[in-house]
C-alpha positions as semicolon CSV with decimal commas, in nm:
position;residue;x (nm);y (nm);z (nm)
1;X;-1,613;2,255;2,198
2;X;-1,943;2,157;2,085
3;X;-1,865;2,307;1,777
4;X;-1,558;2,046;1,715
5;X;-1,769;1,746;1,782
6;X;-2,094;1,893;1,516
7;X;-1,768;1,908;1,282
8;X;-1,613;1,591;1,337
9;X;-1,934;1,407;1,271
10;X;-2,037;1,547;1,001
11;X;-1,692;1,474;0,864
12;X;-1,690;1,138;0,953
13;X;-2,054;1,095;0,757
14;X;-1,855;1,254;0,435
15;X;-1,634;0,955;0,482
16;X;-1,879;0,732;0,522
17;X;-2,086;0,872;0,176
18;X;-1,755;0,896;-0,035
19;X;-1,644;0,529;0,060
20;X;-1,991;0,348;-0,006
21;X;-2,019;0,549;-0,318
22;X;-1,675;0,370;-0,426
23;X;-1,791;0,072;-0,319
24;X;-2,146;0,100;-0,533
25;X;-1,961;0,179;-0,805
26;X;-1,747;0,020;-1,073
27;X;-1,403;0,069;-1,002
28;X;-1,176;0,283;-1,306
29;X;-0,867;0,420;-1,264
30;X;-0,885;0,716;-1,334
31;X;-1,133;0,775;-1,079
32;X;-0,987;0,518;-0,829
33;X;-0,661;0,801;-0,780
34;X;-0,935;1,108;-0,711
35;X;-1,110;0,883;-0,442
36;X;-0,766;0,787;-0,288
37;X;-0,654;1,142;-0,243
38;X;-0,998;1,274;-0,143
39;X;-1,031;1,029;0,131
40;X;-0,694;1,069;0,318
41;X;-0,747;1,459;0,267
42;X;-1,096;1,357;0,431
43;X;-0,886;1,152;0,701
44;X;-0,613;1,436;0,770
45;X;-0,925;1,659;0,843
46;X;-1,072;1,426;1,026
47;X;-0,747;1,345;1,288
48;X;-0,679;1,748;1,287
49;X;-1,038;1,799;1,437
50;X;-1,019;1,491;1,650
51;X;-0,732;1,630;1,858
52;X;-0,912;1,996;1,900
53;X;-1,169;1,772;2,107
54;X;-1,164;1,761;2,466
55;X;-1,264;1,416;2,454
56;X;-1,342;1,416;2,866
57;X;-1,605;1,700;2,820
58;X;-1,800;1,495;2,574
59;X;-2,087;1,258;2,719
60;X;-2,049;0,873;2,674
61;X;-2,347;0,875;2,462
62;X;-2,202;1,084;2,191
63;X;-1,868;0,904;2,231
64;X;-2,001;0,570;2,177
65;X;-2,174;0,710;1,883
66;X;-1,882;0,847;1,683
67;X;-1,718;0,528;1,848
68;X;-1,943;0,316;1,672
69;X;-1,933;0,553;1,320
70;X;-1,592;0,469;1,300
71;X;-1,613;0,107;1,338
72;X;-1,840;0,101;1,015
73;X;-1,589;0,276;0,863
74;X;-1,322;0,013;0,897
75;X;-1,630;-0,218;0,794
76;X;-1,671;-0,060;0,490
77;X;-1,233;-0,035;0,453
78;X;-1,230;-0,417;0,456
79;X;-1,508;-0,413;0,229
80;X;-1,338;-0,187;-0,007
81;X;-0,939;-0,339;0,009
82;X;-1,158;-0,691;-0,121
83;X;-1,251;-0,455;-0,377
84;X;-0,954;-0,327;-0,443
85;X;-0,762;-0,623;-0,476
86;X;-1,027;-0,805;-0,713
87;X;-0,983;-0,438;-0,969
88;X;-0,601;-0,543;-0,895
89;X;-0,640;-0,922;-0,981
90;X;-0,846;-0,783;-1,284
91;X;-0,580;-0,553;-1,375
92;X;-0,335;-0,785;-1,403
93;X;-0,515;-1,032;-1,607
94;X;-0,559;-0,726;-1,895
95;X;-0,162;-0,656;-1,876
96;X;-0,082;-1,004;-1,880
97;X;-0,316;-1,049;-2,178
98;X;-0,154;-0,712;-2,367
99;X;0,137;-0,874;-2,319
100;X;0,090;-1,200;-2,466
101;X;-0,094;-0,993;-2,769
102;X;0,200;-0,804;-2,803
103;X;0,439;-1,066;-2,842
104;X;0,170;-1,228;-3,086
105;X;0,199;-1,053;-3,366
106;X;0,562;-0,905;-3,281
107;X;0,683;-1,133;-3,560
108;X;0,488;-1,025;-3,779
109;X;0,643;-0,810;-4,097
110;X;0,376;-0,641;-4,251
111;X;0,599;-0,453;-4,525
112;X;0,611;-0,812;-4,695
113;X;0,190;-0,821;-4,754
114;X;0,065;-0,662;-5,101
């Protein structure tokens, strides 16, 4: 039982490390899709362990611990969707700009210059 708890925290600290790495970070795409699937392997670990745990056996103290580890967690979340929708906002701008590049020089006939 004990066991399941020592586990549970220390996976919930992995989440907390890999999400305020993102969040240092600069956000890229490439790595942005690693991160996402990482975490909500992280997550699915994290729920499978949580239901092993006979939550009754475990002392307040150490409940209101991990209690309180979690709630930084969605701290950090609504730190990181901000983030995420700024690298979004950001995103769009550089399609939008492609875009009006693209149609720029669309006209252009290049076979015509000596």
């Amino acid at each position: 039982m004990d066991k399941f708890i020592l586990l549970l925290e220390e996976f919930i600290l992995k989440a907390v490390d890999l999400t305020e790495k993102i969040l240092e970070s600069d956000v890229e795409a490439d790595k942005l899709d690693g991160f996402t699937s990482n975490r909500e392997r992280l997550f699915l670990v994290i729920d499978q362990i949580s239901r092993q745990v006979n939550w009754d056996d475990v002392p307040t103290e150490r409940r209101s611990e991990i209690s309180r580890q979690i709630d930084y967690i969605k701290k950090l979340d609504e730190k990181l969707m901000i983030k995420l929708q700024e690298f979004q906002i950001e995103l769009q701008k550089d399609i939008e700009q492609t875009h009006v590049n693209h149609e720029s020089i669309k006209g252009y006939n290049l076979n015509d210059v000596k």
